[in-house]
C-alpha positions as a Python dict, from the first residue, in 0.01 Angstrom:
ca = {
    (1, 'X'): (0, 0, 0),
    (2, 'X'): (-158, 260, 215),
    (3, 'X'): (91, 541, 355),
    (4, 'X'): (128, 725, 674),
    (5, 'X'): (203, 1073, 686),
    (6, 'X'): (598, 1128, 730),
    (7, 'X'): (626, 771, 893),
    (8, 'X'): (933, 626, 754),
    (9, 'X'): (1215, 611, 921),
    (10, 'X'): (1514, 876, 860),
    (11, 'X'): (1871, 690, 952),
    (12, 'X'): (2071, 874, 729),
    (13, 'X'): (2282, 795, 441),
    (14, 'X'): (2579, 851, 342),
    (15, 'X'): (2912, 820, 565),
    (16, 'X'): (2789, 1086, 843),
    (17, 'X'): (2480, 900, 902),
    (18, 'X'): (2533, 515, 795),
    (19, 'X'): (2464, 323, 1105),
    (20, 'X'): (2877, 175, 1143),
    (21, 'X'): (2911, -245, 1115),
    (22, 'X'): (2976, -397, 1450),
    (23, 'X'): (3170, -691, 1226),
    (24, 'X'): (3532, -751, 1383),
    (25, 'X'): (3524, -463, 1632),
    (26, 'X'): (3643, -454, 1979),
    (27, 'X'): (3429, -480, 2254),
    (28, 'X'): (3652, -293, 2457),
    (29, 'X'): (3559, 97, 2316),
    (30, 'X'): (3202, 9, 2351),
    (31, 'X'): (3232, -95, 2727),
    (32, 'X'): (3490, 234, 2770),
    (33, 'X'): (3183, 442, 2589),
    (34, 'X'): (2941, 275, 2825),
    (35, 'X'): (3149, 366, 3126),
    (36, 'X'): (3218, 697, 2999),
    (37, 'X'): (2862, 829, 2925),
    (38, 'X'): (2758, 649, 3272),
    (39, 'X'): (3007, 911, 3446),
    (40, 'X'): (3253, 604, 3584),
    (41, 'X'): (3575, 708, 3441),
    (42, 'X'): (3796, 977, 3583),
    (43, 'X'): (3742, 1361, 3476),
    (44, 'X'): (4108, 1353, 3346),
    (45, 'X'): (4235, 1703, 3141),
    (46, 'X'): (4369, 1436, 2852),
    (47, 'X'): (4194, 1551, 2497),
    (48, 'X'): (4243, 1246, 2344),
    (49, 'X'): (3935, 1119, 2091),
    (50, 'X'): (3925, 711, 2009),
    (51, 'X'): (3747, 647, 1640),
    (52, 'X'): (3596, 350, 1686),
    (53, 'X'): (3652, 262, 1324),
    (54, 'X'): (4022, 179, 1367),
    (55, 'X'): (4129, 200, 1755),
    (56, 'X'): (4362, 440, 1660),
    (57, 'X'): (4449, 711, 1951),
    (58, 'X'): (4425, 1061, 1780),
    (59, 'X'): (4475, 1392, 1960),
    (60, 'X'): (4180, 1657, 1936),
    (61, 'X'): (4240, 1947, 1762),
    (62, 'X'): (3874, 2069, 1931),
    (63, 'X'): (3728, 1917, 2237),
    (64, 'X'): (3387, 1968, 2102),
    (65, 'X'): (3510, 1624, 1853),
    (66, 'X'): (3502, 1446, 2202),
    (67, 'X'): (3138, 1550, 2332),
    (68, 'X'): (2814, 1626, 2155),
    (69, 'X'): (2651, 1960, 2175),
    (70, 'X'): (2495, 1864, 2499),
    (71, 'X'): (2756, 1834, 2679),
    (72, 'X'): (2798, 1443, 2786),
    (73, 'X'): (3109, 1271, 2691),
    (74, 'X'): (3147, 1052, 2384),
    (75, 'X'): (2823, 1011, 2230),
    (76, 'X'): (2795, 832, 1863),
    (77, 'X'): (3159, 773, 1659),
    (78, 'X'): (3389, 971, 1895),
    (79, 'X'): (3452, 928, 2248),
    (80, 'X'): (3699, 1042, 2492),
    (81, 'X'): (3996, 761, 2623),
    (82, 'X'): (4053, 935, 2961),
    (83, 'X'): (3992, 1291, 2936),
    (84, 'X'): (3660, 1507, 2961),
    (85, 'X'): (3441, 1220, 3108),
    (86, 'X'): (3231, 1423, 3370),
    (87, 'X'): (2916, 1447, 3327),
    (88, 'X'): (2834, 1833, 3231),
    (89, 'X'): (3090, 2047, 3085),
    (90, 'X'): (3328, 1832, 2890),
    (91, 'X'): (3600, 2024, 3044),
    (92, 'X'): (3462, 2066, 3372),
    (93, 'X'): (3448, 1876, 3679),
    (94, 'X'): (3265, 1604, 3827),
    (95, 'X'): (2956, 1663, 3964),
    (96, 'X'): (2948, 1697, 4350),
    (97, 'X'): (2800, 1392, 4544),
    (98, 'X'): (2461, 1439, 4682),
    (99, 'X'): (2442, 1562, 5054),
    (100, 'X'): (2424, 1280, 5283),
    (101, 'X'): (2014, 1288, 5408),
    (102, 'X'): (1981, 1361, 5771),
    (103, 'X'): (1935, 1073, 5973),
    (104, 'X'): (1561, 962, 6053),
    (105, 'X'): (1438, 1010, 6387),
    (106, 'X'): (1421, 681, 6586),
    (107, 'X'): (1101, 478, 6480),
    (108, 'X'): (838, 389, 6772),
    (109, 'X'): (903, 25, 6879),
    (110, 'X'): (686, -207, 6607),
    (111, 'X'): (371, -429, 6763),
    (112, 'X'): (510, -818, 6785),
    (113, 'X'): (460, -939, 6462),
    (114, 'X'): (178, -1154, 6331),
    (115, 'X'): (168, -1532, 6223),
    (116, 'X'): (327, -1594, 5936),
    (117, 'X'): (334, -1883, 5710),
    (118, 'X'): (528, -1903, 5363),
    (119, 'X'): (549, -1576, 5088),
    (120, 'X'): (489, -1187, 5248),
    (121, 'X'): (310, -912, 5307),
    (122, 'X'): (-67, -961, 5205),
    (123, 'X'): (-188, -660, 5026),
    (124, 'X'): (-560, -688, 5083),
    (125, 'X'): (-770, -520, 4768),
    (126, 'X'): (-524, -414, 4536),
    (127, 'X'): (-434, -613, 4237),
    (128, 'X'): (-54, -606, 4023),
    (129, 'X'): (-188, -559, 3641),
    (130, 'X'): (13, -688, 3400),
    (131, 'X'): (355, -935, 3414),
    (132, 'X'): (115, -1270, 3408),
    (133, 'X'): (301, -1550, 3322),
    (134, 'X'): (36, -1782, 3211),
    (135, 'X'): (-301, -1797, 3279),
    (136, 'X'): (-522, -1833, 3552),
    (137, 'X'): (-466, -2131, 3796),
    (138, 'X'): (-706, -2178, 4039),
    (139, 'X'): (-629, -2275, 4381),
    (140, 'X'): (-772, -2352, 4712),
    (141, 'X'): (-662, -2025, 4874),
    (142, 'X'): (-376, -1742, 4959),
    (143, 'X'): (-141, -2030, 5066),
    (144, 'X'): (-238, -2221, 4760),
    (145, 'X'): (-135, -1935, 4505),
    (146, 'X'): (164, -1878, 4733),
    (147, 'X'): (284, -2255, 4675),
    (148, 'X'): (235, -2232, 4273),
    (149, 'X'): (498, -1931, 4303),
    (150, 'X'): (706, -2061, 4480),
    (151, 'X'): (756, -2353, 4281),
    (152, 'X'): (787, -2137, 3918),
    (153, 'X'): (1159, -2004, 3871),
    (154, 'X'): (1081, -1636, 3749),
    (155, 'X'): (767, -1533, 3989),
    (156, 'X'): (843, -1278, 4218),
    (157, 'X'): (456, -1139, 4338),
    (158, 'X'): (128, -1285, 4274),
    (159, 'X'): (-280, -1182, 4239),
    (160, 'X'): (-516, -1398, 4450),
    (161, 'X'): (-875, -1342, 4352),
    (162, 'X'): (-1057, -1481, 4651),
    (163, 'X'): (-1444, -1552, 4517),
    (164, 'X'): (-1298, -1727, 4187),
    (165, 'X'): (-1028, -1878, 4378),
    (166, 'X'): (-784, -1765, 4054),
    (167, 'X'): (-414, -1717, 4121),
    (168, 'X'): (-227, -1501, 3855),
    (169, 'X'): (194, -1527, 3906),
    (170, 'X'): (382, -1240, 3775),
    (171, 'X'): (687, -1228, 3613),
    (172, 'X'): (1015, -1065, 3828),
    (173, 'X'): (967, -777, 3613),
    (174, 'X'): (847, -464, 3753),
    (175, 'X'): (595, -405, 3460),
    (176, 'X'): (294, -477, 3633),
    (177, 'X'): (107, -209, 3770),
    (178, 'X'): (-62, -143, 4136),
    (179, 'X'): (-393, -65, 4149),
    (180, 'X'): (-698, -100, 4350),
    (181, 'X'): (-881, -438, 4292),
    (182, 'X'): (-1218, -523, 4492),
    (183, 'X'): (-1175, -890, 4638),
    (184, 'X'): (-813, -912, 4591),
    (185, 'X'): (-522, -968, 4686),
    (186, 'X'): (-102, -918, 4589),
    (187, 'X'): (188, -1060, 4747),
    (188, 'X'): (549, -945, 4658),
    (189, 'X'): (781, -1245, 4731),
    (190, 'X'): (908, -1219, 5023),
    (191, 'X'): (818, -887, 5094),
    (192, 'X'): (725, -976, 5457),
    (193, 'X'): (1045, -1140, 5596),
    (194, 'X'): (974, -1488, 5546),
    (195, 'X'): (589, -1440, 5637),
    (196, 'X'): (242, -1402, 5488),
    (197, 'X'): (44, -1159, 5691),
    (198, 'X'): (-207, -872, 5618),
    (199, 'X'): (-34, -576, 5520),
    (200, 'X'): (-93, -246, 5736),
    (201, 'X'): (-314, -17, 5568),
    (202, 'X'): (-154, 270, 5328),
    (203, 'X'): (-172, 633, 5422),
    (204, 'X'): (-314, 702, 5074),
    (205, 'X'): (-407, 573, 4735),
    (206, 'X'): (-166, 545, 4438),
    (207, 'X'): (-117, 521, 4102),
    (208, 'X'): (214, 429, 4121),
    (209, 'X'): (403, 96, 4018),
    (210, 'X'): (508, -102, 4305),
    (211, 'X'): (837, -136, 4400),
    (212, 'X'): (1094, -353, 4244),
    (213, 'X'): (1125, -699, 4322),
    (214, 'X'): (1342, -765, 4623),
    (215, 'X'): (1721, -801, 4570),
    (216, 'X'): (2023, -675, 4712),
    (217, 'X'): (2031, -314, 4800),
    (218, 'X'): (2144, -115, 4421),
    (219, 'X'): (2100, -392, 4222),
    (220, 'X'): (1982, -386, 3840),
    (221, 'X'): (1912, -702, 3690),
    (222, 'X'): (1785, -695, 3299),
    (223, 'X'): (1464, -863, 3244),
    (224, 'X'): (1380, -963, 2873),
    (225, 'X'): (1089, -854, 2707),
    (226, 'X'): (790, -1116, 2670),
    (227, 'X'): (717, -1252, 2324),
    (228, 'X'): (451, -1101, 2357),
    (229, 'X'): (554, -748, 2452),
    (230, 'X'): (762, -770, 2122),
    (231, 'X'): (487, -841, 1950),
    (232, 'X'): (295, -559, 2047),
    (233, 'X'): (633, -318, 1980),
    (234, 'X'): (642, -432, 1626),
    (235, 'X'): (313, -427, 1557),
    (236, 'X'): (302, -25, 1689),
    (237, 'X'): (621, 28, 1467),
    (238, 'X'): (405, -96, 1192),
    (239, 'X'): (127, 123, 1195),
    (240, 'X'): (378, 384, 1174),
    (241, 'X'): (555, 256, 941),
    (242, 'X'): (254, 122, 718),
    (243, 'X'): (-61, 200, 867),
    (244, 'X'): (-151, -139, 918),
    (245, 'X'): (-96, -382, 1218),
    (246, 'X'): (54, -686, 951),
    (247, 'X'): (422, -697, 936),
    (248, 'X'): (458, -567, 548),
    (249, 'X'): (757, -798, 463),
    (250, 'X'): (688, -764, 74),
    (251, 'X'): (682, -383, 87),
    (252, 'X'): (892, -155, -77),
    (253, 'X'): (904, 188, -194),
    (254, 'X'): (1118, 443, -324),
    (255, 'X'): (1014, 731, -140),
    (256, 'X'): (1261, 962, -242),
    (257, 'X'): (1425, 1078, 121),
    (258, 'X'): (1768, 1033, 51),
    (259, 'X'): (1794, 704, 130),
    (260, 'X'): (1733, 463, -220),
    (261, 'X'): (1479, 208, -159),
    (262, 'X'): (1273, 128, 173),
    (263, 'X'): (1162, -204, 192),
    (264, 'X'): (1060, -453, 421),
    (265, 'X'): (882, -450, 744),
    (266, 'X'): (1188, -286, 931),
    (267, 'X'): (1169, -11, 684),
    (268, 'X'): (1534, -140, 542),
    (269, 'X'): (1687, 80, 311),
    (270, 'X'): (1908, 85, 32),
    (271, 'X'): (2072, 409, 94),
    (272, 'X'): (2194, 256, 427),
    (273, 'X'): (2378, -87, 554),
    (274, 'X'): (2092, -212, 633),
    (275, 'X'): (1925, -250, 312),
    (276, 'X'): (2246, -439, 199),
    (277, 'X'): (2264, -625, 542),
    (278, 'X'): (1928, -798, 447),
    (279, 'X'): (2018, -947, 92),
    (280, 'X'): (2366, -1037, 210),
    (281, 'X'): (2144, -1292, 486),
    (282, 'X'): (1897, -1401, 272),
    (283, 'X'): (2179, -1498, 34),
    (284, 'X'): (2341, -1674, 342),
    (285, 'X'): (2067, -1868, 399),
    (286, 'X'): (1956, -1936, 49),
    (287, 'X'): (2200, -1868, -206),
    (288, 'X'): (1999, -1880, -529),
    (289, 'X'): (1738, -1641, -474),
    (290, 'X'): (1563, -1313, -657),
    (291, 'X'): (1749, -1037, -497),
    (292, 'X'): (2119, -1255, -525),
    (293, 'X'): (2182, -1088, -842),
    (294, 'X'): (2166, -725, -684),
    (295, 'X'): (2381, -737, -437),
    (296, 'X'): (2708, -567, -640),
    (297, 'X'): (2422, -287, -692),
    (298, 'X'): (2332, -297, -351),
    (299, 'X'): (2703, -269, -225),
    (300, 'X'): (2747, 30, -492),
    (301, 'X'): (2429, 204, -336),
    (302, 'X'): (2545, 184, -10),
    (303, 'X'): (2569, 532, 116),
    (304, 'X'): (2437, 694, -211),
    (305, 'X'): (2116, 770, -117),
    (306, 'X'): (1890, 850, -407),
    (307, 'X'): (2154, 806, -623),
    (308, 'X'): (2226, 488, -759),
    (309, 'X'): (2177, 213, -1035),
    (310, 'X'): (2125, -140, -1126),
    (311, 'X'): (1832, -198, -880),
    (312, 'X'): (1514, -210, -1194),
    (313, 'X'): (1289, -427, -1108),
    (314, 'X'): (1408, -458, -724),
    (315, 'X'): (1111, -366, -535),
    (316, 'X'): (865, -588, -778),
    (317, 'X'): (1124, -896, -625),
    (318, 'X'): (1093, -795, -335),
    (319, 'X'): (716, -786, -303),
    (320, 'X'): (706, -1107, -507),
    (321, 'X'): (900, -1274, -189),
    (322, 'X'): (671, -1136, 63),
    (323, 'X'): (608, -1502, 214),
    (324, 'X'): (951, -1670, 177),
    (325, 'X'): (1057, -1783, 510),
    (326, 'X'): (1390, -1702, 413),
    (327, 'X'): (1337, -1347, 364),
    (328, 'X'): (1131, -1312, 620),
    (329, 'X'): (1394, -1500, 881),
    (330, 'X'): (1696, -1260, 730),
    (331, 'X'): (1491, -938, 801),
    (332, 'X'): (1404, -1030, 1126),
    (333, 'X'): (1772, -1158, 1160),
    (334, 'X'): (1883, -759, 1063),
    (335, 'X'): (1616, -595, 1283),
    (336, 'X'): (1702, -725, 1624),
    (337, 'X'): (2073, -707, 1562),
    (338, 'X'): (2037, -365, 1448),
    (339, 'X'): (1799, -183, 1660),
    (340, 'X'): (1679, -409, 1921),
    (341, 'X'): (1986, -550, 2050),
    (342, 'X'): (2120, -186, 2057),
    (343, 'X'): (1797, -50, 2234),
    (344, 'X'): (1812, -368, 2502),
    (345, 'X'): (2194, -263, 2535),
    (346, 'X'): (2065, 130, 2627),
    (347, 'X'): (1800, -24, 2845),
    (348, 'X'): (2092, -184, 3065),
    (349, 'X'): (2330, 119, 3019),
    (350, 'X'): (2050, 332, 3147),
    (351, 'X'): (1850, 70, 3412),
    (352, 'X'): (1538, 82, 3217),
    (353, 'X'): (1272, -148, 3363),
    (354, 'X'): (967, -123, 3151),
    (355, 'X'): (850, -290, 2884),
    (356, 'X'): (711, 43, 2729),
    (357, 'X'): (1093, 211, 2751),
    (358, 'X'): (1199, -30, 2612),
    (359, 'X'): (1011, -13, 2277),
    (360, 'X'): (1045, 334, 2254),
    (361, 'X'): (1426, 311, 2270),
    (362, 'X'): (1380, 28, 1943),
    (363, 'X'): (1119, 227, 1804),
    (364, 'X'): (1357, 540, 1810),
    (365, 'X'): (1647, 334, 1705),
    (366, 'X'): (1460, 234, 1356),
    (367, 'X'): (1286, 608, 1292),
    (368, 'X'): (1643, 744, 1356),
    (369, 'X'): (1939, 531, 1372),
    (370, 'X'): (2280, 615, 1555),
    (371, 'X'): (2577, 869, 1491),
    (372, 'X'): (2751, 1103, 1686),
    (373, 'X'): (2771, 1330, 1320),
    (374, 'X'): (2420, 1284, 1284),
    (375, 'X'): (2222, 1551, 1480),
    (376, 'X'): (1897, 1358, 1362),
    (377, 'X'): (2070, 1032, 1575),
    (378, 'X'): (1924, 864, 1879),
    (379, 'X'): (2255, 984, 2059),
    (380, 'X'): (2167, 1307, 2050),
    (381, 'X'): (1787, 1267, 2186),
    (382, 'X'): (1952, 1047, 2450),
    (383, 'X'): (2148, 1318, 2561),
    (384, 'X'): (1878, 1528, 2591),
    (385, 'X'): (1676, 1358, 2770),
    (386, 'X'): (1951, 1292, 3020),
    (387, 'X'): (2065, 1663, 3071),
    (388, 'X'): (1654, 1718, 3119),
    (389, 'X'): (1579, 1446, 3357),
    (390, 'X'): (1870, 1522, 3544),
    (391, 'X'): (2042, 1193, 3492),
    (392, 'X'): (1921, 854, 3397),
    (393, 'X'): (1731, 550, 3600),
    (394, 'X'): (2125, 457, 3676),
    (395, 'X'): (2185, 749, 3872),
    (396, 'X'): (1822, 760, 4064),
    (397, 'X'): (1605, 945, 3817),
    (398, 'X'): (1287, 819, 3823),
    (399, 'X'): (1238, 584, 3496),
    (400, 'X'): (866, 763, 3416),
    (401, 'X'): (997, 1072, 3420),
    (402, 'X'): (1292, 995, 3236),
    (403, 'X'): (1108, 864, 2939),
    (404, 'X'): (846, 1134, 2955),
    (405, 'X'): (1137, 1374, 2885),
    (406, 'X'): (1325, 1126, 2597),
    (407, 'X'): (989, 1173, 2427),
    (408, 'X'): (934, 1515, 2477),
    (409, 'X'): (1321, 1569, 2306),
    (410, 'X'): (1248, 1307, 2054),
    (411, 'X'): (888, 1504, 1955),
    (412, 'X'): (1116, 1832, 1920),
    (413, 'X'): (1389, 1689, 1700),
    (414, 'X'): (1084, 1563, 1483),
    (415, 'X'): (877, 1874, 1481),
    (416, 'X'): (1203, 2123, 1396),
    (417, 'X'): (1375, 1891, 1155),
    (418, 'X'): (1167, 1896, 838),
    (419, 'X'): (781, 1854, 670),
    (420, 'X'): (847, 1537, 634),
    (421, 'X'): (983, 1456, 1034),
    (422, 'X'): (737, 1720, 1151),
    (423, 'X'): (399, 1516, 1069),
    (424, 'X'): (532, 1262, 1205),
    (425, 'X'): (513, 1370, 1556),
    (426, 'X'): (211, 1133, 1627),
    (427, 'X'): (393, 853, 1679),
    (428, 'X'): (571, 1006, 1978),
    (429, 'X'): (216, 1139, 2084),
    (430, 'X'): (116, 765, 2058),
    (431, 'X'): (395, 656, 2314),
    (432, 'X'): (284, 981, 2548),
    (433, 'X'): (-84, 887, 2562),
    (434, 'X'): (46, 546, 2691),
    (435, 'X'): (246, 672, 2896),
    (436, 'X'): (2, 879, 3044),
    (437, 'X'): (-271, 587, 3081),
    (438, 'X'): (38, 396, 3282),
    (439, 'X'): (60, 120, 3074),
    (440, 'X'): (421, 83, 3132),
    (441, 'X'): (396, -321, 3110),
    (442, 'X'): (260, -278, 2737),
    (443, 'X'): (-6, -475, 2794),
    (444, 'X'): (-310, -537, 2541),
    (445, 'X'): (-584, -441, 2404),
    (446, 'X'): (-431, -118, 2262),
    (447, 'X'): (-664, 71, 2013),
    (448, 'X'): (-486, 287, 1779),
    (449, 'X'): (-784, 531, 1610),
    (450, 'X'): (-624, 609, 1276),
    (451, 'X'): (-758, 884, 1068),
    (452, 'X'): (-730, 943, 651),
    (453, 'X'): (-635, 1250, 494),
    (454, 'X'): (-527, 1340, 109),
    (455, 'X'): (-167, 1379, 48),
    (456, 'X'): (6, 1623, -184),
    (457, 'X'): (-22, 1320, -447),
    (458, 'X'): (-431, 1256, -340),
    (459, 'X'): (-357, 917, -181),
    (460, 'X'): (-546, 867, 131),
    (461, 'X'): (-256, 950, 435),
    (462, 'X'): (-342, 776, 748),
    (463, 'X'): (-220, 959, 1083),
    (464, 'X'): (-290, 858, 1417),
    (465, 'X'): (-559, 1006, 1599),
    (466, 'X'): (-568, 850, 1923),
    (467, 'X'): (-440, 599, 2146),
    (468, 'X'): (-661, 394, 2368),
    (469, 'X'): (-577, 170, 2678),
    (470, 'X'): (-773, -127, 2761),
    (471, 'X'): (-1095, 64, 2592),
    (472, 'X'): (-1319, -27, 2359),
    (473, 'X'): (-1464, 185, 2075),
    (474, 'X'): (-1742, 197, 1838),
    (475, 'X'): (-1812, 417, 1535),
    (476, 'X'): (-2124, 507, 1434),
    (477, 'X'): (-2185, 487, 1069),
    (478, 'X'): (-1989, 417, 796),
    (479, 'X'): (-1715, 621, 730),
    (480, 'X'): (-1386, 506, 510),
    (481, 'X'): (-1137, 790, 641),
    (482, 'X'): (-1131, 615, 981),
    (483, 'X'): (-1054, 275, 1119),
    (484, 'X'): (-940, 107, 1437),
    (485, 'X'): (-670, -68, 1435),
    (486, 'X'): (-633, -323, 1723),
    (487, 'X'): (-346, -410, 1888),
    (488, 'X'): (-413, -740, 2120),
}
């Protein structure tokens, strides 16, 4: 098993940290937190908290019980009912709407328009990379490409490559990305009013994504992640978590970090409910198995961190069952429910569009798990980032800049916690350097330049060196305290 340096994940144990059981809750507090950390309730002078535990309405002998140290309302465990739901101050008031913009001065009267046949605007030499769904179809021409759209359900633009006469549809995501492309050509769905005609030409080059698909004026509409988008998130979260692009579903480890046993490809421990949550599945699905006989261990552990018994010989089962589809179904069963479920439920709270936001938010969800009483918790680097940004994609911060500043908080958290959290900045780094190279659809290849180094115990520790985009590298010579890791 090779390690990483300070890769594994940190959820806490014990009853400030455990992430909480969503079995037989309301969905009601969870929509009221959702409304209340988006700013939609009332600022009402109530100090009311609602534990989330119980439903029990509880005065607060503190209003600081009621927001987090950042000061947005009902973060993690506690929330307010009615009171202190502004965003900034908890006590304050709501923030002030934006000025109205001054009205634009009168636009020149536009030339008559030209012919137009079926899809939109024409956007001569620039290609939308990313968001295919498919391959390549080839087709006579521009009307030809326009037709196969029109006839798949979820395409919203397309890429006509006029010498090969290839058509690429794109998903109605707005992953793809704009960029110059000799001999091509984009169309957004209707983008042009019912027409397909040349586009008029832009003032100036960009970087920048195109537009969203169009819609009705404000609306957000949630677009899944691609299987293979996934893919490529778990596969990332695995070279943190064990250096190696192979989902480790036989590993385990006691690695002595207050939280029992890791194990699994999730990086599952016993220390938390999710180590538990695992064996409790895999016994649901197959009821005489290995680890069956460890679950009143496994329920005793729960919240003991490093301390516990009965669980000799546990991680030699657990590697032994490295290939049972069982074990491998209940892990992956755990892991979305967990952490990607809750990250895809952030992504909507916050209008996150990107396929590369959206790992990061599961990504941060397994390294650090949720809790209002847990300073090391996702809540509190979500908070962050929103006081930073100045608000969220929801309220009209721009979604780059919002996750360049949920990484730069989640990098800080890391690098002032501990040793341990502190070398394990480079997985944020990782997440900035693609960032940076715009691959906000997280498409592939991704190169991941991994470096070895000896750890206190002189094991080789692998840490990320470098993050490459859609390049390819070659090393010269042989040399066993690198490797390139490949990421399709």
């Amino acid at each position: 098993m090779e390690a990483v340096a300070g890769s594994r994940s940190r959820r806490s144990a014990g009853m400030s940290g455990a992430l909480p059981r969503a079995r037989g809750h309301s969905a009601a507090p969870a929509l009221a937190l959702l409304l209340c950390l988006a700013g939609l309730l009332p600022a009402l002078a109530v100090d009311w908290c609602f534990p989330r535990q119980d439903d029990l309405q509880q005065p607060c002998p503190d209003a600081d019980q009621c927001c987090s140290v950042w000061g947005v309302c009902g973060t993690g465990t506690h929330y307010c009912k009615q009171g202190n739901c502004a965003r900034g101050p908890c006590q304050g008031t709501p923030l002030p709407p934006s000025p109205r913009p001054p009205s634009p001065p009168p636009s020149p009267r536009p030339p008559p328009p030209p012919p137009s046949t079926s899809c939109g605007v024409i956007m001569e030499g620039q290609d939308l990379k990313g968001g295919d769904i498919g391959g390549a179809r080839v087709v006579a021409d521009i009307d030809g490409c326009c037709s196969e759209c029109a006839r798949t359900s979820n395409c919203a633009a397309f890429t006509f490559i006029r010498d090969a006469k290839y058509c690429y549809l794109k998903t109605s995501a707005i992953g793809w990305v704009q960029q110059s492309g000799q001999g091509m050509a984009s169309v957004l769905m209707g983008s042009g009013g019912g027409g397909l005609r040349p586009a008029p030409a832009p003032p100036g080059a960009s970087d920048s994504p195109p537009a969203a698909p169009p819609g009705k004026p404000g609306q957000y509409q949630f677009v899944p992640m691609t299987e293979e988008q996934k893919r490529r998130m778990y596969q990332l979260t695995s070279i943190f978590e064990n250096a190696n692009t192979e989902l480790q579903y036989g590993y385990a480890e006691r690695l002595y970090d207050s939280r029992g046993i890791t194990y699994g490809f999730c990086g599952f421990t016993t220390g938390t409910s999710d180590g538990l949550w695992v064996a409790e599945e895999f016994s649901r699905l197959k009821p005489s198995n290995p680890l069956a006989r460890y679950l009143p261990a496994l329920r005793a552990a729960e919240g003991k961190g490093d301390t516990f018994g009965g669980l000799n010989g546990f991680e030699a089962e657990v590697r032994k069952l490295a290939a049972d589809a069982d074990f491998i179904k209940a892990q992956w069963t755990v892991c979305d429910k967990e952490y990607n479920a809750p990250a895809m439920e952030i992504c909507k709270q916050i209008h996150c569009q990107y396929a590369l936001t959206k790992a990061q938010l599961h990504d941060a969800l397994v390294n650090h798990g949720q809790g209002l009483t847990d300073k090391f918790s996702v809540d509190y680097i979500l908070a962050a980032a929103d006081k930073a940004a100045g608000g969220t994609p929801a309220t009209g911060v721009d979604e780059v800049k919002w996750l360049g500043e949920f990484l730069k908080a989640r990098y800080k958290l890391l690098n002032d916690w501990d040793y341990t959290s502190r070398v394990s900045v480079r997985r944020i780094t990782m997440y900035q350097s693609l960032l940076q190279q715009r691959n906000l659809n997280l498409d592939g290849p991704i190169y991941v330049d991994m470096e070895a180094r000896t750890g206190k115990d002189g094991k080789p520790v692998w840490q990320i060196k470098d993050t490459y985009y859609g390049t390819f590298l070659v090393y010269e010579g042989d040399d066993n305290n690198r490797k390139l890791l490949l990421v399709t």
